[in-house]
N, C-alpha and C positions, 0 to 999 in steps of 0.2 A: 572713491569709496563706494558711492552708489552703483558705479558698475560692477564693482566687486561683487553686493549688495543680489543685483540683478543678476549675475551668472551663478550664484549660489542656489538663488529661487529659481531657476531653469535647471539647474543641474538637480535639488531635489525635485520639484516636479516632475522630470523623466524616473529617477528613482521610484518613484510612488505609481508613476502612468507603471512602471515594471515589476513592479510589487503586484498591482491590483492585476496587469495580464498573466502572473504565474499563479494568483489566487485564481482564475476565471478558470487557468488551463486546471488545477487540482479538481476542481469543482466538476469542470466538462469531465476531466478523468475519473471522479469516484460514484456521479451519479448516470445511471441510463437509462436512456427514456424509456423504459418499460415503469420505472418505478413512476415516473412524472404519470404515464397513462393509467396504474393503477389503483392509485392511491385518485384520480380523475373518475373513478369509477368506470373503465374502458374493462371490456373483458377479454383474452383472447380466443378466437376464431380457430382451434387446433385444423381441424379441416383444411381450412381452407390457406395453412400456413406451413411455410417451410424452417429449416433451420437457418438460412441465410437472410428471410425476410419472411417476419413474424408480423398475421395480422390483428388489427386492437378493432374492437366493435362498442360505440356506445349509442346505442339507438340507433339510428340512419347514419351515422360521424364513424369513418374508418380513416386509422392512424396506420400505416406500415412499418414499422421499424426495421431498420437496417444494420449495414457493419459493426457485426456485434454488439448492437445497442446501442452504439454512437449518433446513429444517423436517423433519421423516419421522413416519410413524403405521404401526402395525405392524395390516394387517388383520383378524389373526386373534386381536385382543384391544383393550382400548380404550388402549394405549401411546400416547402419542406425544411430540412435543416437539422441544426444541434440539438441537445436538451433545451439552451436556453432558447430557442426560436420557438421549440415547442410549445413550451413554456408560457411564450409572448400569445403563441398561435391560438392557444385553450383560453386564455383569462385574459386577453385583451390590457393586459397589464403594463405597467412602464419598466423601464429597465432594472431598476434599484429593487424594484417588486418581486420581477422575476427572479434574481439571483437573491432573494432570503429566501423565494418557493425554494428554487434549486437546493441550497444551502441547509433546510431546511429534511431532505432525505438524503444527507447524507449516513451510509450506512442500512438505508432501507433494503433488503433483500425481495425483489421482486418474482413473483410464482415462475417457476419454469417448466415451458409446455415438456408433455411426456408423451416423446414420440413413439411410435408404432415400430419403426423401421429403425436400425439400429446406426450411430454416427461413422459416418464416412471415416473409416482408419488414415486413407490418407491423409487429410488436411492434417491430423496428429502428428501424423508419420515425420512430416515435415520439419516437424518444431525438434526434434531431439537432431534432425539432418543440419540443420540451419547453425543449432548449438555446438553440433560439432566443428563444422567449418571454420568458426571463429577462434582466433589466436587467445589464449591464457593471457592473462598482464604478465609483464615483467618488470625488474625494476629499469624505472627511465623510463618507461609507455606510460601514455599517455592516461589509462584509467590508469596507473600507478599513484601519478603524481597527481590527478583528481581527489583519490580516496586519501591520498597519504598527506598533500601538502592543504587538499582546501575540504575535506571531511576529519583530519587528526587522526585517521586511525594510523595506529603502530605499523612497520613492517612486517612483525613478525606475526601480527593478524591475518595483514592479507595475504602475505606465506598459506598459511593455515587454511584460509577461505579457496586458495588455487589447489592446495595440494587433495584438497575434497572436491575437487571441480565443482566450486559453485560461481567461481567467476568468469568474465570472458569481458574482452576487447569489443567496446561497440562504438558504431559512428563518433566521427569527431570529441572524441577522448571522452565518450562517457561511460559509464560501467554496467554491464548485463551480469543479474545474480538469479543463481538458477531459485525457481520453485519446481518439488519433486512431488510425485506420490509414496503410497506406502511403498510402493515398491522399487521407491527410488530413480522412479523415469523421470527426466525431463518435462516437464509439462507448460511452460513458458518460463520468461524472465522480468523482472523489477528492469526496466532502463532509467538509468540517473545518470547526469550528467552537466557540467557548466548551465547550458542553455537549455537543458531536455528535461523531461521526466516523462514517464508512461510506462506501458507495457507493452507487451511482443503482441502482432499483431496475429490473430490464431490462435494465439495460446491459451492458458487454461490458470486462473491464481489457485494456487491449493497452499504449498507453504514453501517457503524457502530454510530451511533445518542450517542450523552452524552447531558445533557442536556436538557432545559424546550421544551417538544417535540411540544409546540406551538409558540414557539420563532423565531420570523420574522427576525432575523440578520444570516446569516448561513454562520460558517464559514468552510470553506472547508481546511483539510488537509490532507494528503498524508498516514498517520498512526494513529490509534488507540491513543497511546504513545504521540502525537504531538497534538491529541486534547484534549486529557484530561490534556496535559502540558500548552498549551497556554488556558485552562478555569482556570488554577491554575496562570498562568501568570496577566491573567485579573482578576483575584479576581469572579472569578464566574458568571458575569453576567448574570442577568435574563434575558434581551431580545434575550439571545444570545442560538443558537443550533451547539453545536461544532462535525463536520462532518469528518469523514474519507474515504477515495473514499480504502484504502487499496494497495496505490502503483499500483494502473490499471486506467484504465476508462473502465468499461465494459457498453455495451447499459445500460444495467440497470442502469449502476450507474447514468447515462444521466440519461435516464427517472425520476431517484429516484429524482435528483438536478431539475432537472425542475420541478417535479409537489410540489416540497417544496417553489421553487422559485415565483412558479405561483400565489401562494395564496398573496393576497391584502395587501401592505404595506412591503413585504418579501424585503431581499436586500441581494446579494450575497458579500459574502468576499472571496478572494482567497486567503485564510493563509498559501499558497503552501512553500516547500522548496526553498530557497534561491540559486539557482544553475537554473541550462539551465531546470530541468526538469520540473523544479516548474512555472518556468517561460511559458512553455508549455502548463502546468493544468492552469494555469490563465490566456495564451489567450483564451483558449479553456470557463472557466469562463465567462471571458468577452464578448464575442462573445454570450454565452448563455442568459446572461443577457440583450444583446441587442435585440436579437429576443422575448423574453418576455416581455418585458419592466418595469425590475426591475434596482435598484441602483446596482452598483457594484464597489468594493474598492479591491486592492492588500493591503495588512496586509504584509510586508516582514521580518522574523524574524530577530534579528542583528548576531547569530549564523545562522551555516549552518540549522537550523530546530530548533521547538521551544524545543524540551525535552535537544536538546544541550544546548539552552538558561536558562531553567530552570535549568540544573545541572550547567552552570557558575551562574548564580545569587544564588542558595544553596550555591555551595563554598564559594562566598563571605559573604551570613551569615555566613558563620562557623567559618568566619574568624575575625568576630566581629569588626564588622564593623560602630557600632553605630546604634544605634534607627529609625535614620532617613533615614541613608541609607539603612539599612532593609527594610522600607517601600516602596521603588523604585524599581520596575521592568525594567525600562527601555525600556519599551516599546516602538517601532516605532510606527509613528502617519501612519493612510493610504490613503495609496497612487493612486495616477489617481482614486479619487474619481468621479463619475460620476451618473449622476440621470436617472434612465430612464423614 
């Protein structure tokens, strides 16, 4: 009995060590060190900085940031590393400390320098070449059975989502969904999968559109996965364009939400996660809508997020549940509706 006892507590303890390393990886993913140097009182040095490595100045202390914000090395010592090493490296701080700093901007939108010289088209160029190379799912591949057997979505979704090419086959059965501009270019992809999450490396978050791309209701959510779960939640509707910012707010993504929002009759939904972050993306929403002067509604999922929602409401069909409660979603009605 006690070893029973004993391989339960080893077996959740790896659980939890796997929890906390996919929290650490979201965290390294949504914040970059520019915001850590900013919000540090660092300023950047446009001169004497390029677009591949951007330098921070605070008094005599220069920081370099690197692969797209991911990385920085401090020149004038052999420093360098992630967000959180940054982190460690400014505030002398313990671990536990560093990741509430971290934790802490998520969602910060850091200054971006404004270069002289206009961006290399190549490195772009590359990201709509890369998307193309990559095989569609089908049924039986492997993002098929990801998104269909361990995210719930219907088949007749991810039908939908391939026949707009916004998805694509990525490493080791995970799923790549497009983010477009206005004008419908590729501009990177959401990567999810089993073991993975991030994004394309090069590429650019603006929005990932599922949905009638003239549909004046827009709902905003946080992931790829959450909007094509809560269009499956609402049974599809047609007035509705279910939006994914990709776990950022980058300028673009602003601009992208504002000039969708702009157009006459438009009204923003904040279908954000159900937590401090979400809560964050929909003052940020709301505040948008008010400078434009469109409606805008918080949507809040009754799960932590809606793919959660939709995998609890799956189990309950499966559980046979009767006809009628089959047909109930359970949908929250929304909230701080307001007109503009």
């Amino acid at each position: 009995m006690r070893g029973k006892e004993n391989k339960e507590r080893r077996t959740q303890g790896r659980a939890d060590k796997d929890m906390e390393k996919n929290d650490l990886e979201e965290l390294r993913d949504r914040v970059p060190c520019a915001a850590v140097l900013e919000t540090a009182g660092f300023a950047i040095d446009v001169k004497e900085s390029t677009r591949k490595a951007v330098k921070y100045r605070r008094g005599a202390e220069i920081v370099i940031v690197i692969h797209g914000g991911k990385g920085w090395f401090a020149p004038l010592s052999d420093a360098k590393g992630d967000v959180f090493s940054l982190v460690e490296h400014l505030d002398r701080a313990p671990f536990t400390k560093v990741v509430e700093r971290v934790a802490s901007l998520v969602g910060f939108v850091p200054t971006v320098p404004t270069w002289s010289r206009p961006a290399d088209d190549r490195r772009l160029a590359s990201i709509p070449t890369r998307w193309a190379k990559r095989r569609k799912p089908w049924p039986g591949s492997m993002t098929w059975l990801y998104l269909h057997g361990e995210r719930s979505l219907p088949d007749a979704v991810i039908r939908a989502a391939i026949r707009h090419d916004l998805l694509r086959e990525g490493p080791r059965g995970s799923m790549w969904a497009a983010h477009s501009d206005g004008d419908g270019r590729v501009t990177g992809w959401e990567e999810r999968g089993p073991d993975w999450r991030g994004f394309s490396t090069g590429g650019a978050k603006v929005l990932f559109r599922f949905g009638p791309i003239h549909a004046l209701r827009l709902c905003v959510t946080e992931a790829a996965i959450d909007a094509m779960s809560l269009a499956v939640l609402e049974r599809g509707r047609t007035d509705s364009l279910y939006l994914s910012t990709g776990g950022g707010w980058s300028p673009a993504t602003d601009t992208a939400i504002r000039a969708l929002a702009a157009r006459h009759g438009a009204g923003l939904v904040a279908a954000t996660d159900d937590n401090g972050q979400g809560d964050r993306y929909a003052d940020r929403l709301e505040s948008a809508a008010a400078e434009i002067g469109c409606s805008f509604a918080r949507l809040r999922p009754p799960a932590v997020d809606w793919n959660a929602e939709l995998e609890a409401w799956a189990a309950k069909q499966g559980e046979g549940d009767g006809e009628e409660e089959g047909k109930k979603t359970r949908l929250p009605h929304a909230r701080r509706p307001r007109q503009g």
